[in-house]
C-alpha positions as CSV (number, residue, x, y, z in Angstrom):
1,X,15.3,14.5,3.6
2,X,14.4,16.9,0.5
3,X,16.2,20.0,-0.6
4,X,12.8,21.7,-2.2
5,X,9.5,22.2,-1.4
6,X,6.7,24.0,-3.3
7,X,6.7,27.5,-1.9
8,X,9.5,26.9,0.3
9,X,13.0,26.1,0.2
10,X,14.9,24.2,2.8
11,X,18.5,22.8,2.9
12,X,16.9,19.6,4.6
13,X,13.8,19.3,6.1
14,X,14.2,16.7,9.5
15,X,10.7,14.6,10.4
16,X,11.1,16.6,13.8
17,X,10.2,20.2,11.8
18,X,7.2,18.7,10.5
19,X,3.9,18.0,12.7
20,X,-0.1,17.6,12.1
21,X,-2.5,19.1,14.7
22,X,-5.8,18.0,15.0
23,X,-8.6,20.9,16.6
24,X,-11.5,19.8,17.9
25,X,-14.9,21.8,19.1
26,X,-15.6,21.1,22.6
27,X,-18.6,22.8,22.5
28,X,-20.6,20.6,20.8
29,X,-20.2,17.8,23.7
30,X,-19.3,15.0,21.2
31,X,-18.5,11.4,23.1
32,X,-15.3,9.9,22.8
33,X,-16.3,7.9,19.9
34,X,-17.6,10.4,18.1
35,X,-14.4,12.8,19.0
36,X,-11.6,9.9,17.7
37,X,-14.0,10.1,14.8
38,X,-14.0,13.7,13.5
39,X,-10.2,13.5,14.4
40,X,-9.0,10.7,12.3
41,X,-11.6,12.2,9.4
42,X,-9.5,15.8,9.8
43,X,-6.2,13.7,9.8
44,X,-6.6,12.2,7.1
45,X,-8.3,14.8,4.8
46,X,-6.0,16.6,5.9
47,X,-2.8,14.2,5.3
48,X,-4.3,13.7,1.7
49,X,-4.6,17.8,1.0
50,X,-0.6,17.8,1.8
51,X,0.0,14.3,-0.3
52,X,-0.9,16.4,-3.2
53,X,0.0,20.1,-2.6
54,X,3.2,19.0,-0.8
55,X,4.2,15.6,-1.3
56,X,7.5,15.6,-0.3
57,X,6.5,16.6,3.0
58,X,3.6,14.0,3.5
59,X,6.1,11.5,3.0
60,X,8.7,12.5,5.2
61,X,6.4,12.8,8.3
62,X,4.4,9.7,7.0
63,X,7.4,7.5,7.4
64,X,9.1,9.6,10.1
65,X,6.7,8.9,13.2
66,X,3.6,11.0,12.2
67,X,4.0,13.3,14.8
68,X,0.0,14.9,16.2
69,X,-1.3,16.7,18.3
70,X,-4.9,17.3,19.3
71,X,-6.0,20.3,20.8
72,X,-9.6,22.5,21.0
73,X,-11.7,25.1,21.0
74,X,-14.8,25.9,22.4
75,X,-16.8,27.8,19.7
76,X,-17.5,27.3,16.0
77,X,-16.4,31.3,15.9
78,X,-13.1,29.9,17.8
79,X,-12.7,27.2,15.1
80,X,-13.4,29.8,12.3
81,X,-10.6,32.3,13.3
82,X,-8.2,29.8,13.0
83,X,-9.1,28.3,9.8
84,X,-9.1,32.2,8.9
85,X,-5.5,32.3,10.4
86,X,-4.2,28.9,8.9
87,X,-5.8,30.4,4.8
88,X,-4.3,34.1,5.1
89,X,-0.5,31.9,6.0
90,X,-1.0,29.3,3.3
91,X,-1.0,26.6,5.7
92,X,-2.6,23.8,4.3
93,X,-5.9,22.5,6.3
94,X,-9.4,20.6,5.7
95,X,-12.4,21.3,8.2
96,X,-14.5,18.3,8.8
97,X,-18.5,19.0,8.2
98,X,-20.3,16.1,9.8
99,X,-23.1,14.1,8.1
100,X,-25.3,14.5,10.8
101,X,-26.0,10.8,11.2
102,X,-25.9,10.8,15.3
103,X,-25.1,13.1,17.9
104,X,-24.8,16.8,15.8
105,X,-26.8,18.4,13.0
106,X,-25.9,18.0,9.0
107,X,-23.2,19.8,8.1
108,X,-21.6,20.8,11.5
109,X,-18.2,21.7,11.6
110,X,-16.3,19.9,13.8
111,X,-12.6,19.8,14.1
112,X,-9.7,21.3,11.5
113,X,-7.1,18.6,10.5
114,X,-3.8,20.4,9.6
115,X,-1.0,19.8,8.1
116,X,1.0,18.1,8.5
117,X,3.5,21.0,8.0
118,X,6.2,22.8,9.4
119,X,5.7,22.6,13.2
120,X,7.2,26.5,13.7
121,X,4.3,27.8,11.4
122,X,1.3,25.8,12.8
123,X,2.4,27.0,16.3
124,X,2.3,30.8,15.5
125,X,-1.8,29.9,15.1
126,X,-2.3,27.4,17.5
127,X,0.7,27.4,20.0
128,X,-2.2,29.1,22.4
129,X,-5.2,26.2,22.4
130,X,-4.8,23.7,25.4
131,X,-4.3,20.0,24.4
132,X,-7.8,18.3,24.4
């Protein structure tokens, strides 16, 4: 475990502090394909964002687990507050725009990867959304 992190300081940071969450859009009645899709796209932009910004923290929940959770929303508005929410506390994300190949338009956003990051901060934004 590491002593610093870049903007935050930490005695020890255990693999059991840190977490990625995955939000989806229900609303846009993706299929089950399609959904594991946008999620491992938003994991792993979002898992390469923290790689660089954060490294020590990538690789401490990279070889500790890689603890996820997936949750959702039902509006692009819904979606929007929290990437609002997750910006305004420095909490690093990626939102996944589709290409628009099959079942939604170009450029559709459809799921936030973030993190991963300090589970007690992701949950002050998302510690309301029901598992998807």
């Amino acid at each position: 475990m590491l002593g610093e992190t870049k903007g935050k300081k930490s005695a020890r940071i255990s693999r059991d502090e840190i977490k990625q969450v995955i939000v989806i859009r229900k609303d846009l009645d993706m299929g089950k394909g399609k959904i594991a899709s946008q999620a491992s796209h938003a994991s792993l932009m979002a898992y390469s964002l923290v790689k660089e910004k954060h490294p020590d923290i990538a690789d401490i929940w990279f070889n500790g687990g890689q603890t996820k959770v997936v949750l959702k929303v039902e509006s692009l508005e819904e979606l929007n507050s929290i990437a609002d929410k997750l910006g305004r506390a420095k909490i690093p994300f990626k939102i996944v725009r589709d290409c628009g190949r099959t079942q939604v338009e170009p450029d559709t956003e459809t799921a936030i990867g973030i993190g991963p990051y300090y589970s007690k901060d992701i949950d002050k934004i998302t510690g309301r959304l029901k598992l998807l």
